[in-house]
Every structure is written in structure tokens, then in C-alpha cells.
N, C-alpha and C positions, 0 to 999 in steps of 0.2 A: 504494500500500500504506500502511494505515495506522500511525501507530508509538503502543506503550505504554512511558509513559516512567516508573514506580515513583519514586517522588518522596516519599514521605511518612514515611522513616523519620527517628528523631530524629539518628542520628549522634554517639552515648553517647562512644564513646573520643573523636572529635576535639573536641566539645565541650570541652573544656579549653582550646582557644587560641580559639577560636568560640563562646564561649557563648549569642549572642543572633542568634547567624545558621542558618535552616534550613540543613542539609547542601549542597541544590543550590544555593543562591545563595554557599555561598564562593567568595570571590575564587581566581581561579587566574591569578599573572600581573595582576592590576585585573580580569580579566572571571570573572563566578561558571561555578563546571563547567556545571552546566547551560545557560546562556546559550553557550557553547562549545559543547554537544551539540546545539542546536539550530541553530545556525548552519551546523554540519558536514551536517546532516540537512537542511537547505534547499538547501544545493548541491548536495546530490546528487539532488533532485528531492522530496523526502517533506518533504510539507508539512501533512500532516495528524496531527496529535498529538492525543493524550489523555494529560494526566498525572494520576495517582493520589495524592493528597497529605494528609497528615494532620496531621503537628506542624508547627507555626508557618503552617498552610494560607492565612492570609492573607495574610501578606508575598512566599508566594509566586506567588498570582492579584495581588497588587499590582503586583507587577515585572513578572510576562509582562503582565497581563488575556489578550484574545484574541488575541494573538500577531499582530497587525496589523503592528506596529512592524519584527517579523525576516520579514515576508514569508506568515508560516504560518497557519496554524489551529490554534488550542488548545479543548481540551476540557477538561472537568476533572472528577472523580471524587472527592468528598471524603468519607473513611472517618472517619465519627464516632467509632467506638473501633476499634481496630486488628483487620484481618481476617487475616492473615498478609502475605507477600508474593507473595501467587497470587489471595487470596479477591475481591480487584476485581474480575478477569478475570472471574467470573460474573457481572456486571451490567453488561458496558459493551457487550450487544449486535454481539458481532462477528460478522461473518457469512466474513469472508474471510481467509487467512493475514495475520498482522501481524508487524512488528517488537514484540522485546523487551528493554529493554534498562533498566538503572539510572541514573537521575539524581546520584550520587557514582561514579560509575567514570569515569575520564579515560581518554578512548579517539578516536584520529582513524584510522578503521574505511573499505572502498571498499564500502559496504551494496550499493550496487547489484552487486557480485560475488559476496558471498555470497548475495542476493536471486535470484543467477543458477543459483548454487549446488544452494543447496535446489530451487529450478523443474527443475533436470536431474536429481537424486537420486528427488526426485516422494515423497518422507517424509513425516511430519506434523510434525515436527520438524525442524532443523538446528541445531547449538550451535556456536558461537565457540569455537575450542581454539586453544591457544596451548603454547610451553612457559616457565617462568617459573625463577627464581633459587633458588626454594624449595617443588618438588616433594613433597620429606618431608612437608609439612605443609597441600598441598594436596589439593582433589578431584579424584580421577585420571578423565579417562575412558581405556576401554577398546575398541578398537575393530578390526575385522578387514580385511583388504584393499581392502576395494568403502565402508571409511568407516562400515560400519553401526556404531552404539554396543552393544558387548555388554555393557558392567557400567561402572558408576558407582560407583566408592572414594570415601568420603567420608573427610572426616580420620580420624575414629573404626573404619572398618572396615578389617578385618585386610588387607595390601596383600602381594604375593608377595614376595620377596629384590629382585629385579630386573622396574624397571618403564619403561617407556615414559613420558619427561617431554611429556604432553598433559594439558594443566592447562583445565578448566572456566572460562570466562573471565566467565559471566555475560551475553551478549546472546546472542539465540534470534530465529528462524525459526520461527512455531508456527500451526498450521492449529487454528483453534477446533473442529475434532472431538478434540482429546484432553482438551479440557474434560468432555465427554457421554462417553468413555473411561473415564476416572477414576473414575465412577459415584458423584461426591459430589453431594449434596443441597444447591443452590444456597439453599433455605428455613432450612439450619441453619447457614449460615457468619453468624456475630458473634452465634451465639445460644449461650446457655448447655446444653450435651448434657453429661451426666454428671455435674456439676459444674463443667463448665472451657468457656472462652467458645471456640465452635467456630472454631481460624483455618487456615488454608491456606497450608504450605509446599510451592512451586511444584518444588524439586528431588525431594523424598522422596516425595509425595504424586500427581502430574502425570506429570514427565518421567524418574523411577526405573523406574517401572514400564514403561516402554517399551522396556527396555536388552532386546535378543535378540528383539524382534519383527520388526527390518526396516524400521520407522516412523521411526528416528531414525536422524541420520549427525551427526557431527562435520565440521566445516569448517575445518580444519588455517591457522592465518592465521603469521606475521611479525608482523603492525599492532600497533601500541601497544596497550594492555589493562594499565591499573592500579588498582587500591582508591586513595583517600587517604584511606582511615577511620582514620588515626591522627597525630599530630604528623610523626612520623618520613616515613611515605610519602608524608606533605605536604609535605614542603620537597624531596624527589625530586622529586615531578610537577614543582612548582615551578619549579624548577631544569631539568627536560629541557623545559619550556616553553620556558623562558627561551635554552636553547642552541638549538632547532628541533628537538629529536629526535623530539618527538611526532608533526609535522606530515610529515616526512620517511619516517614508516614506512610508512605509510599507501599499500597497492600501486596506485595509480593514479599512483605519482612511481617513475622510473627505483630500486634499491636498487644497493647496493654491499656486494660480499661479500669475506670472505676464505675461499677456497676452503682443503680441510684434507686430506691424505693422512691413512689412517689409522695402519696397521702403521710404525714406525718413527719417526713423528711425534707421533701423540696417545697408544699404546700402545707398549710394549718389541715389540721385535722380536721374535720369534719360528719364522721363516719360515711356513708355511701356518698361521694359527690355528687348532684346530682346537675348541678346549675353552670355554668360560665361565672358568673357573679360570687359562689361561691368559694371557687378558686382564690386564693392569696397566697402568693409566696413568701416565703417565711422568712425574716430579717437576716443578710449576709449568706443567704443562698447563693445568690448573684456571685457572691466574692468569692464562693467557695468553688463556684464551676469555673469561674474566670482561673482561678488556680491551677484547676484541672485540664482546663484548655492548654493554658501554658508549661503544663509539668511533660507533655507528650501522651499522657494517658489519653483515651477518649472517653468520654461522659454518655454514658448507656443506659438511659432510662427502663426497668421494666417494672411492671406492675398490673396487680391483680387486678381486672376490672368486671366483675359478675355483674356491674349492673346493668349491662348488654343483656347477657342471657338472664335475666331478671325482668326483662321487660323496661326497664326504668329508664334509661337512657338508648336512645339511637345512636346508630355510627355515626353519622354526621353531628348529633351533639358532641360524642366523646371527641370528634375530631376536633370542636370549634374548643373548645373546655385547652384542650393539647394547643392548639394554636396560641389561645391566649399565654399558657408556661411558656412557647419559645419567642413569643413580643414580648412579653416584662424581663424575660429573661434576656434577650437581647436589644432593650434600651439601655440594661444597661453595662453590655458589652460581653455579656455571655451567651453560650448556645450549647445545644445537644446535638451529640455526633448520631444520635439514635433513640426511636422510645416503640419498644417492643411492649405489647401487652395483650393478656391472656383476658377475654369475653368469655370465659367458658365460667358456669358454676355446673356442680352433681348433684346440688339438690333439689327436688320439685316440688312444685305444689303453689306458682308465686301466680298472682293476676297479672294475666298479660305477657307471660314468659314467653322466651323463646326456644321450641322445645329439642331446636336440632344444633341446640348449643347447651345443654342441657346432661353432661356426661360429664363422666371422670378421667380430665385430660390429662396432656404431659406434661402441660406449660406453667401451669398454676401453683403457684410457691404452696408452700415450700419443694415443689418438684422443680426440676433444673431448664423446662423446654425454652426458655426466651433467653435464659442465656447462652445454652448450647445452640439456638437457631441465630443468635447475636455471633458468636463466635465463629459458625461459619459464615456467615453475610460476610464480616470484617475481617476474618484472618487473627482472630484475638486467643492468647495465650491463656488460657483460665489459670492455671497456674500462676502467673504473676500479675494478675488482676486482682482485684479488689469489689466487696460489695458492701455497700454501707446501708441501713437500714432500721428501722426504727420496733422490728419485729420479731420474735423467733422464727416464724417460717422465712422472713427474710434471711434471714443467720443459714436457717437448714438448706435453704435454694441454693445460696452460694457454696457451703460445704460441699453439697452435692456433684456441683459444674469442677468443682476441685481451685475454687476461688479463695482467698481469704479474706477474712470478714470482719465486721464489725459492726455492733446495735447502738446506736443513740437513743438519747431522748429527742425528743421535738425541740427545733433548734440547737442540737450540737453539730450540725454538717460541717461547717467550718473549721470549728477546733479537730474535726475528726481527719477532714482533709488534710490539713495542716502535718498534722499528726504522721500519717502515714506515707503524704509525698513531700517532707521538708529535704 
């Protein structure tokens, strides 16, 4: 599979501490980002690039030329005046699904799993979703059970109360028919139409319009996914260079989680929740997952929820209730790598149950299933995992997965974290 690697923008904010270096070739750590994404992309098999490149285009066919040196093959695409960041794509003759991906985004990705991905979805698309620190102000996608993308929130469009933290990461899976989709006139990209020189934005113009066709799915990742388009997100990458957290996300390496009960631990108690309104998260939650975000573990929600099979709550309620934990939780700067949870109860007799959820499953703590189906989704070591928990069946679920553990009270998350990732 061939990869496109968008290479030619100037890189306006971080130019301030960069002034004479294209974007791809900043150092990260001594080695420039790009020379990093290629390298990552040679071990995984894909050796065949095209990069798209426009400001400072020579210095950077200087440093790669033909990409002999890391093993690969480079192509290269040089946009005389700026076409957007799609308008390439119409002249570099692709005939088969390619990789899409940015030369300033710091990312150590397992492509051949999402490559896997998209081949089993059978889309024209598949997008890199993530969830990130700062939700509010990113592109949401939106998406329904089976992964299909129904709507695309961009920062500027109006976004519900409560939203699901799946943040648009920027690399893509994309079959060159939703180029001839799109129905734009490959004759008038970099030409002057109306007055204004024709260029092509590849979110709003391509991959917008496919939201509710069944064409496009999101492929939910953990892996690293950063911008360093600014001073500030530059001395981060930097910096999680430098400790290995980049290299470490990355799901072809074993992950370490701290497992999370819900009701009692991230939220007030309540007994059965049944409401949205309900829900409060519990003081210095936030700080405590913002911990776990940056300790490398991942933050793995699971939790009993029988008020499904009780009849009490709907799936689209429990989802909007979930929603709400990862908007509070992400204003203020935290998020959940995951939140698995068991609908099932074995007991009968309730008004209004639901009766083919109504058995004695795997999944329902104190049994081990959401974190053994958590561990294969994500590649997670139970052994050096962690589940915290404010319950004995909490306690016995994680024994079980072969996790180690530990029971709070309501409100010791924090101290507990602290505790066991200092």
C-alpha cells in the first residue's frame, strides 16, 4: 500500500522557534518528525511514499532525495502555489487504497492494524480517532455501533451538551473513488474560479460529505497522535520522546492499564443511576485520570450496569449518562482510553425487563469478561495492570483477569493513583 505523506505546509505558529527549518524536518529529540514517520513506516512494511511538499521544497528532496538511504521509495509532488490540503490527491494517479497521513503530527501508529481494519469494515474510508485532553475544542467525530461515521463537528459547528470524547486524529485509510465522489473538477484546482484561487480542503470538501453513507468508519486507536504546531506542544512531544511514551503506545507493544469502577469511584454514589442529571463526578477524579493519562497506563472504565437488562435505563440513555463522564471529564483535561460495561443481570422477575439479557454472564464482576475483552481490544498486560474500585466484586474481577488491585472509599481515586503510579 502506498502512503501520502502532506508535507508542504509552512508551519506559521511554530515558526517562531524554527524559523528556517521546513515543518517536517524539525528536530524531535536530534531526529526531524518526518525522518521518525518514515522510519516507523519502513518497519512496518510500506515503503513506498509520495510526499506532497511546497515551502522550503528543496531542503526537503535534499535530506530525503529518493529515500534510498531509510530503505524506501520516495516520490514527490511539488505544488507550485498552494492547492489546499487534498488538491494533490488529484494528480498523483492513485489507483488503489492508500495511506494518509501528515508530515508535523508525531505519531508511533501499528498501520498495519488499522490497514487491517479498514480491509474488514470494506469503507472507502477509515479515520484515526482517538480521545484527547481537549475535546471542547476539537473535531468530534460521531459515530454508531458497527463504527460507521454519522456527523463530523468541527470546532465551529454547534456540538450537543454531552458528547463522546472521539477526536479526528488526522491519518486516513482512503480508496481513490471518493476522489470521482466528491465531483470536483480536477482542471480547476490552483486555478483562479470566481475570483479566488481554487484549493481543496480534504475534511469539509472529500471526507464531510460521506458522514451517514456507510462509506466511512472510525478506527477507535490508544497510539500516540499529537500536532507540534506550536512552541508549547513542542517541548510535550519532546519531552514524551525523550521518557519513551511515544514508542510505548503504539498497540503492537504489550499496554498497561488502570482499570476504573464506575458508580462510587469516578461518580457519587447513587445506587442504580438512572438519570444524566444524576451523574456527578467526584472531586479530583479529573486529576487523578489526568495522572493516568500521563503515567502511560490507559484509563479503562468497566462497570456493572443491570439497569439495561432491568428494564430501567435504555442504551441510548446509558450512552448519553457515558457521554456526559467523558465532557466533564474532558473540560477538564482528562479522558478515557475505554469504558466497557456488562447490561447483563440473572435475576428475574423486574417490570419491564429485558429478558434476553437476563442470564448468568461472563462479564459481570466480580467475573473477569470486560477486562479480558478490554485486554484483547488493546493489547493490555493484566498482569501489570491495575484495578481500582470501591467494591469487593471489584477487588475479585480484577484478581480474577490476574490484575492487581485495590478498594477505596468514595473519593480516594486520587490518593490511590498517586499511590500506585508515583
Amino acid at each position: 500500500m502506498k502512503v501520502v505523506i502532506m508535507a508542504g505546509g509552512k508551519g506559521t505558529r511554530i515558526s517562531e522557534i524554527f524559523p528556517n527549518i521546513p515543518k517536517p524536518l524539525i528536530p524531535i529529540d536530534g531526529i526531524p518528525v518526518l525522518e521518525r514517520e518514515i522510519i516507523y513506516l519502513r518497519d512496518q512494511g510500506f515503503k513506498e511514499l509520495i510526499l506532497t511538499i511546497g515551502h522550503m521544497a528543496e531542503k526537503i528532496q535534499d535530506y530525503f532525495n529518493d529515500g534510498s538511504k531509510w530503505g524506501v521509495n520516495i516520490e514527490y509532488f511539488i505544488e507550485d502555489k498552494p492547492l489546499g490540503n487534498a488538491g494533490a490527491l488529484f494528480f498523483l494517479n492513485l489507483k488503489e487504497d492508500f495511506l494518509l497521513l501528515n508530515a508535523d503530527a508525531v505519531f508511533d501508529v501499528d498501520f498495519n492494524r488499522m490497514v487491517d481494519y479498514h480491509k474488514e469494515k470494506g469503507g472507502l474510508v477509515t479515520l484515526f480517532t482517538h480521545p484527547n485532553s481537549h475535546p471542547y475544542d476539537s473535531g468530534l467525530i460521531v459515530a454508531d455501533k458497527n463504527s460507521q461515521v454519522n456527523a463530523w463537528l468541527a470546532k465551529e459547528d454547534e456540538r450537543p451538551v454531552f458528547y463522546r470524547n472521539r477526536v479526528n486524529a488526522g491519518l486516513y485509510v482512503i480508496s481513490p473513488k471518493v476522489l470521482e465522489l466528491s465531483g470536483i473538477n480536477m482542471n480547476e484546482i490552483g486555478k483562479e474560479v470566481d475570483g479566488k484561487v481554487k484549493k481543496i480542503d480534504l475534511d469539509r470538501q472529500i471526507l464531510k460529505p460521506l458522514c451517514g453513507t456507510g462509506k466511512m468508519f472510525c478506527y477507535d486507536s490508544t497510539e500516540y497522535v499529537k500536532d507540534m504546531g506550536t512552541s508549547e506542544r513542542f517541548s510535550s512531544v519532546e519531552k514524551d520522546y525523550k521518557q519513551g511514551v511515544v514508542r510505548v503506545k503504539n498497540l503492537s507493544n504489550k499496554q498497561k492499564a488502570v482499570f476504573l469502577d464506575r458508580d462510587g469511584t469516578i461518580n457519587k454514589y447513587v445506587g442504580f443511576l438512572k438519570k444524566t442529571e444524576e451523574f456527578e463526578l467526584l472531586s479530583d477524579v479529573a486529576e487523578a485520570i489526568k495522572f493516568i493519562n500521563s503515567s502511560g497506563y490507559l484509563a479503562v472504565v468497566v462497570t456493572n450496569q443491570p439497569v439495561i437488562a432491568r428494564g430501567e435505563v435504555t442504551w441510548e440513555e446509558l450512552e448519553e449518562i457515558h457521554n456526559k463522564m467523558e465532557t466533564e471529564l474532558g473540560k477538564q483535561g482528562a479522558y478515557l482510553d475505554g469504558i466497557y460495561f456488562c447490561p447483563h443481570h440473572p435475576h428475574k422477575g423486574y417490570e419491564g425487563e429485558i429478558e434476553e439479557l437476563k442470564f448468568d454472564c461472563d462479564c459481570r464482576k466480580p467475573k473477569p469478561g470486560m477486562l479480558l475483552k478490554a485486554a484483547e481490544d488493546l493489547n493490555i498486560n493484566l498482569e501489570k495492570s491495575w484495578l481500582i474500585g470501591d467494591s469487593e466484586s471489584d477487588v475479585q474481577a480484577g484478581e480474577a483477569a490476574g490484575c492487581k488491585t485495590i478498594k477505596i472509599e468514595e473519593g480516594g481515586l486520587l490518593e490511590a493513583v498517586r499511590g500506585i503510579l508515583k
